[in-house]
C-alpha positions as CSV (number, residue, x, y, z in Angstrom):
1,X,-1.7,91.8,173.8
2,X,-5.0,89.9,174.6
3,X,-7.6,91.8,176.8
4,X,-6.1,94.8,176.3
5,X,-8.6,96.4,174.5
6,X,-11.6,95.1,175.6
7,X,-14.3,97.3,175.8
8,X,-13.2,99.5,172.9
9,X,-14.3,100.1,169.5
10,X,-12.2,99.9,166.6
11,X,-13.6,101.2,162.5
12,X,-11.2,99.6,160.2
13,X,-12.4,101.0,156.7
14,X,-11.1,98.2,154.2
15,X,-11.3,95.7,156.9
16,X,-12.2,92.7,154.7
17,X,-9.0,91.5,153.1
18,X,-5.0,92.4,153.0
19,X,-3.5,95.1,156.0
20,X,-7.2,95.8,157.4
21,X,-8.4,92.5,157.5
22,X,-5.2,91.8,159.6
23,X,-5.1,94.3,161.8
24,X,-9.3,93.6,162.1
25,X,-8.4,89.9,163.5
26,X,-5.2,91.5,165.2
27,X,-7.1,94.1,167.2
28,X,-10.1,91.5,168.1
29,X,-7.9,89.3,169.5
30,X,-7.1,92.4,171.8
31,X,-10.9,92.3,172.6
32,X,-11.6,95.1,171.0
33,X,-14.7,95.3,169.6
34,X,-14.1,95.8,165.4
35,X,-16.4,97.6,163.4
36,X,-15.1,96.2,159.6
37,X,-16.1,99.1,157.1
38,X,-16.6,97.3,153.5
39,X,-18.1,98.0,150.1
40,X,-19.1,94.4,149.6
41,X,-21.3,92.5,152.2
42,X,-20.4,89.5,151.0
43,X,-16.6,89.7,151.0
44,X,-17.3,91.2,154.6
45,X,-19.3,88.3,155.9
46,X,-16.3,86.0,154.6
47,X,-13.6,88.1,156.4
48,X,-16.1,87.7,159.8
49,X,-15.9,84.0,159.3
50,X,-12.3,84.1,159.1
51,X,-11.9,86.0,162.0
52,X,-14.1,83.8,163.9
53,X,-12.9,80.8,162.9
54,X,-9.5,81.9,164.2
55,X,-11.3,83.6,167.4
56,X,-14.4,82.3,168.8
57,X,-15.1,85.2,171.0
58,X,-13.9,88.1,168.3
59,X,-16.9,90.7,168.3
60,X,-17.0,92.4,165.1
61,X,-19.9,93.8,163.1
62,X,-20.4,95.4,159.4
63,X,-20.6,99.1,158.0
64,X,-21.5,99.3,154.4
65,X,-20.0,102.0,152.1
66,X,-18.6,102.9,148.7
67,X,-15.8,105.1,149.3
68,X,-16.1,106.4,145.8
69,X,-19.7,107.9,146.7
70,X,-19.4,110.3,149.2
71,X,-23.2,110.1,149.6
72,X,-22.4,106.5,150.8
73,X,-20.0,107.8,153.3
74,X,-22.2,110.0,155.0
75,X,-25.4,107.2,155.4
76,X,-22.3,104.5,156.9
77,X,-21.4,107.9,159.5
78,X,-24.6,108.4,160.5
79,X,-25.4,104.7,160.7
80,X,-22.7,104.4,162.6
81,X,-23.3,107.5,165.0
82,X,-27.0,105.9,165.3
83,X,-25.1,102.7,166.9
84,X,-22.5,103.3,168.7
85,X,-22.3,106.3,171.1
86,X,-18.2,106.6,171.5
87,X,-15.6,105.7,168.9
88,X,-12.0,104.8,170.4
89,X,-10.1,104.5,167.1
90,X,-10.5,105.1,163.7
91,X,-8.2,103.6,161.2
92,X,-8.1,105.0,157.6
93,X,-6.7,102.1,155.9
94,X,-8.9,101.1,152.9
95,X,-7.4,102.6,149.6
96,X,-7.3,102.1,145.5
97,X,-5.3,102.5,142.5
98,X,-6.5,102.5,139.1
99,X,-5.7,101.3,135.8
100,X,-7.3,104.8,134.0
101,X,-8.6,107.8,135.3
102,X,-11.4,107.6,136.4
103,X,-14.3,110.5,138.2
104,X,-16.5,109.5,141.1
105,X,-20.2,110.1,141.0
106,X,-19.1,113.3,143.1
107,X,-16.8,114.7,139.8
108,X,-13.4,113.8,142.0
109,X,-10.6,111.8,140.4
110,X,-11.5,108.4,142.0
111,X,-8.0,107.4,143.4
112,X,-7.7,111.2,145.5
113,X,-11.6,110.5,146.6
114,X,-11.0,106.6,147.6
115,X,-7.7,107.5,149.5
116,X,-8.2,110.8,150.8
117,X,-11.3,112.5,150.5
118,X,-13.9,109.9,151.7
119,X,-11.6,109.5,154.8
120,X,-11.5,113.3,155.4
121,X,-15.5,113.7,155.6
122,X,-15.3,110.3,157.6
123,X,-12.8,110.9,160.3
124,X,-15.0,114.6,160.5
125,X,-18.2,113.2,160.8
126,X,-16.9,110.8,163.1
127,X,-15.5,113.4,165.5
128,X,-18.1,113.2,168.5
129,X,-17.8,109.8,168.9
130,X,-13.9,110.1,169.2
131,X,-14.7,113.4,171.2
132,X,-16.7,111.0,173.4
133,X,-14.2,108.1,173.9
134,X,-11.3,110.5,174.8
135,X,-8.3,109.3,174.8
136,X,-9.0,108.5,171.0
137,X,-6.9,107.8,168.3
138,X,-7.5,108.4,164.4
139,X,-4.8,106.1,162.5
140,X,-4.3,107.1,158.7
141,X,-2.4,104.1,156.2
142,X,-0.1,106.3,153.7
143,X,3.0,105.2,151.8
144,X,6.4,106.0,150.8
145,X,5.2,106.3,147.5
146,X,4.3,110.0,148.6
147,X,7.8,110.7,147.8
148,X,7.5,110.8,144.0
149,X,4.4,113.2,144.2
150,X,7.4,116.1,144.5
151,X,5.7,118.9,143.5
152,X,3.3,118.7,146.3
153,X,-0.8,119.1,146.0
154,X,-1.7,119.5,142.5
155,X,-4.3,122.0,143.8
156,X,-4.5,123.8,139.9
157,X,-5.8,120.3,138.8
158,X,-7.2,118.3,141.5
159,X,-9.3,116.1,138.6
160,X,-5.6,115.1,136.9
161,X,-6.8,116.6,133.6
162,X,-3.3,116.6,132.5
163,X,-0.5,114.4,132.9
164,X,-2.8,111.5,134.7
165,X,-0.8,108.1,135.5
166,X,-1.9,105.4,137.9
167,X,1.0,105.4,139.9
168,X,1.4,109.5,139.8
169,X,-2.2,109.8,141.4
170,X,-1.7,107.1,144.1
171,X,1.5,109.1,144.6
172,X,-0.7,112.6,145.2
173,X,-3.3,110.7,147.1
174,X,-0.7,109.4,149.7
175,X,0.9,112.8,150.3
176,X,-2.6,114.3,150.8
177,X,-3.3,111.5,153.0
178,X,0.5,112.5,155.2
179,X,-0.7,116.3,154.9
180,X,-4.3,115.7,156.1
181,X,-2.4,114.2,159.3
182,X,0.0,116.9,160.3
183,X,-3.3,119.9,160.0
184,X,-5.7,116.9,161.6
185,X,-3.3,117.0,164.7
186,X,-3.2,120.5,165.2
187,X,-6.4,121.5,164.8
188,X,-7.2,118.6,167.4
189,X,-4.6,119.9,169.7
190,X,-5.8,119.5,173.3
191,X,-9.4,117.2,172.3
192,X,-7.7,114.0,173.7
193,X,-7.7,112.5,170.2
194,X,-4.5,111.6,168.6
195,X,-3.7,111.9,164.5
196,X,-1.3,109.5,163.3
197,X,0.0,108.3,159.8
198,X,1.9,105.3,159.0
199,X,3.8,103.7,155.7
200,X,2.9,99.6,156.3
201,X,6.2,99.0,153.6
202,X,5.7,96.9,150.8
203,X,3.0,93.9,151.7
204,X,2.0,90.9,149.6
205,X,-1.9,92.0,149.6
206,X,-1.9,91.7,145.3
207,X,-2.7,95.6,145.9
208,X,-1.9,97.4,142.5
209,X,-0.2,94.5,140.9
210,X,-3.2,94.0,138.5
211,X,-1.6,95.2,135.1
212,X,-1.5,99.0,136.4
213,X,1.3,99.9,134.1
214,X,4.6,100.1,135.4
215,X,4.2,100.3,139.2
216,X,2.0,97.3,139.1
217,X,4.6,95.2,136.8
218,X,7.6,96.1,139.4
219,X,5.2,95.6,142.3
220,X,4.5,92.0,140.7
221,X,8.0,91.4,140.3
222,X,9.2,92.6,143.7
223,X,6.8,91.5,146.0
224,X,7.4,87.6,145.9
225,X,11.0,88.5,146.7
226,X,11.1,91.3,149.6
227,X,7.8,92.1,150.5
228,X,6.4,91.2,154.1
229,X,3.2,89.2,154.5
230,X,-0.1,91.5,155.0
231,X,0.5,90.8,159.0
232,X,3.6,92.5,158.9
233,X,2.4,95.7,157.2
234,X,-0.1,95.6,159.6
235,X,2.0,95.5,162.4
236,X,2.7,99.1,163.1
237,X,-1.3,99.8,162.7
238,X,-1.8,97.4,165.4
239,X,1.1,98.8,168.0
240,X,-0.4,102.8,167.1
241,X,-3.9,101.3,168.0
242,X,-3.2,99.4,171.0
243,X,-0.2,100.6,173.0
244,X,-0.1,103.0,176.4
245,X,3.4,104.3,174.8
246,X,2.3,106.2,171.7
247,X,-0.8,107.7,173.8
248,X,-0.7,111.3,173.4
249,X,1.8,111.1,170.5
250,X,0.0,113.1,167.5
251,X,1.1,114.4,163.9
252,X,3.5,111.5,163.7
253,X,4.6,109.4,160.4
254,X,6.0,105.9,161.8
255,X,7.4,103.0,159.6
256,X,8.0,100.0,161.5
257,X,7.0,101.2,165.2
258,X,9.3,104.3,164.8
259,X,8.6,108.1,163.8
260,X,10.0,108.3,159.7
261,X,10.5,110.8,157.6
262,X,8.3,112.3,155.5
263,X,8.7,114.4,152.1
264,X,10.0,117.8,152.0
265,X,6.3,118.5,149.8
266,X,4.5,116.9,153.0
267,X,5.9,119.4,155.4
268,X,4.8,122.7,154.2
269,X,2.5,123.9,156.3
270,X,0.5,126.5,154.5
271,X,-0.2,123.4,151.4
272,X,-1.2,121.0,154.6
273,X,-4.1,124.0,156.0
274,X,-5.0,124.9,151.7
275,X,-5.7,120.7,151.7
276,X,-7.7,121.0,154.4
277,X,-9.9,123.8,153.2
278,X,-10.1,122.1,149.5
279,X,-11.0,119.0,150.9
280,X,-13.8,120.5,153.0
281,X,-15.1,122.4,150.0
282,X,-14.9,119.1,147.8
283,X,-17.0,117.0,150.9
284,X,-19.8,119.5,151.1
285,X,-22.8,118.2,150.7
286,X,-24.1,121.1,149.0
287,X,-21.6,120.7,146.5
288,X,-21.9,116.4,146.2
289,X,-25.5,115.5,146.9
């Protein structure tokens, strides 16, 4: 795959350790130009090093933002709109799980903000830029975890006042993440900018094995065992970002380089265009400061 995307730019949000931090060194290897989205500057300087230790002529560069303060968001958008004139693809990757519920600054539960939201108001903002580089591509990192959220959006409680668990909100915040997809594509029907989504299976990243109750203990225990090496769950990122085939493909959930199915909660399309609408509401600055 070397040269082939030179003279693009790739925003990895998350880009500074596990599946973005791979697919960061795997795309500028490409010669793509990588645009690492981090919340720490020194962790992102590290992963830089790495990348050029490995690849003396990688081009990559720095966005800072706390995904947990939408306020942050928008000053990395416009700091990156104020660089960088065209935007070829956008990968949603970065993500959280926590050990209690917790609210943003903005009054959102924190895992639906970190997962979904702050990626909503980015991939928006970011919009002209991809309008700009078309043929674009917007890449969004979900899971198979989705599955268990089977009563779809918990649009009556958004904020998990009730029934919180770690696992249960990671859950929700991966359907939304499918949802957003499937309405992203259509509305972008005929712009020349793809909307994919992708499950990168279970990766050896240390991602939610940190005590978080139950899923954390089993993903502790399994992961040693079956799972595949951050690379790997990168893998399918990499081939969505990169490849002439999947051009023009859009609204697509792939596991493993092939389309996958997706929950019967993910699929209905009235819940996918009320997300939407929410999730506007919830990114207004009027409403967040």
């Amino acid at each position: 795959m070397a040269d082939t995307m030179a003279g693009h730019t790739v925003l990895i949000t998350g880009a500074s350790s596990g599946i973005g931090f791979a697919a960061a060194k795997d795309l500028a290897a490409t010669g793509a130009h990588i645009v690492m989205m981090v919340r720490s500057q020194e962790r992102g300087e590290a992963a830089q090093e790495a990348i050029a230790l490995e690849n003396g002529t990688a081009s990559t560069e720095l966005l800072l933002a706390d995904l947990s303060d939408l306020g942050s968001v928008r000053r990395a958008a416009c700091d990156f709109l104020g660089r960088h004139h065209r935007l070829d693809v956008l990968v949603a990757n970065a993500g959280a799980i926590y050990p209690e519920r917790t609210l943003t600054v903005d009054g959102n539960e924190a895992t639906f903000q970190v997962n979904h939201l702050a990626h909503f108001l980015l991939c928006k903002m970011l919009e002209p830029a991809l309008a700009a580089a078309s043929p674009a591509r917007v890449i969004t990192v979900s899971s198979d975890a989705h599955h268990a959220a089977r009563a779809g959006i918990c649009f009556d409680d958004l904020a998990f006042e009730r029934g919180w668990s770690s696992f249960g909100a990671y859950a929700h915040s991966k359907l939304a993440n499918i949802m957003f997809c499937y309405e992203h594509a259509r509305r972008l029907a005929g712009t020349g900018i793809s909307s994919n989504v992708m499950h990168p299976g279970l990766v050896r990243t240390g991602f939610g094995s940190q005590g978080y109750g139950f899923f954390g203990r089993l993903i502790g225990w399994l992961s040693p065992a079956i799972a595949g090496s951050a690379k790997d769950g990168a893998d399918t990122l990499v081939w969505l970002a990169s490849v002439d085939e999947v051009r023009g493909a859009s609204g697509v959930y792939y596991y493993h380089r092939h389309p996958h199915r997706s929950s019967r909660a993910s699929l209905d399309v009235e819940a996918q265009k009320r997300l939407w609408d929410v999730s506007e509401r919830l990114t207004d600055p009027s409403r967040t400061g």
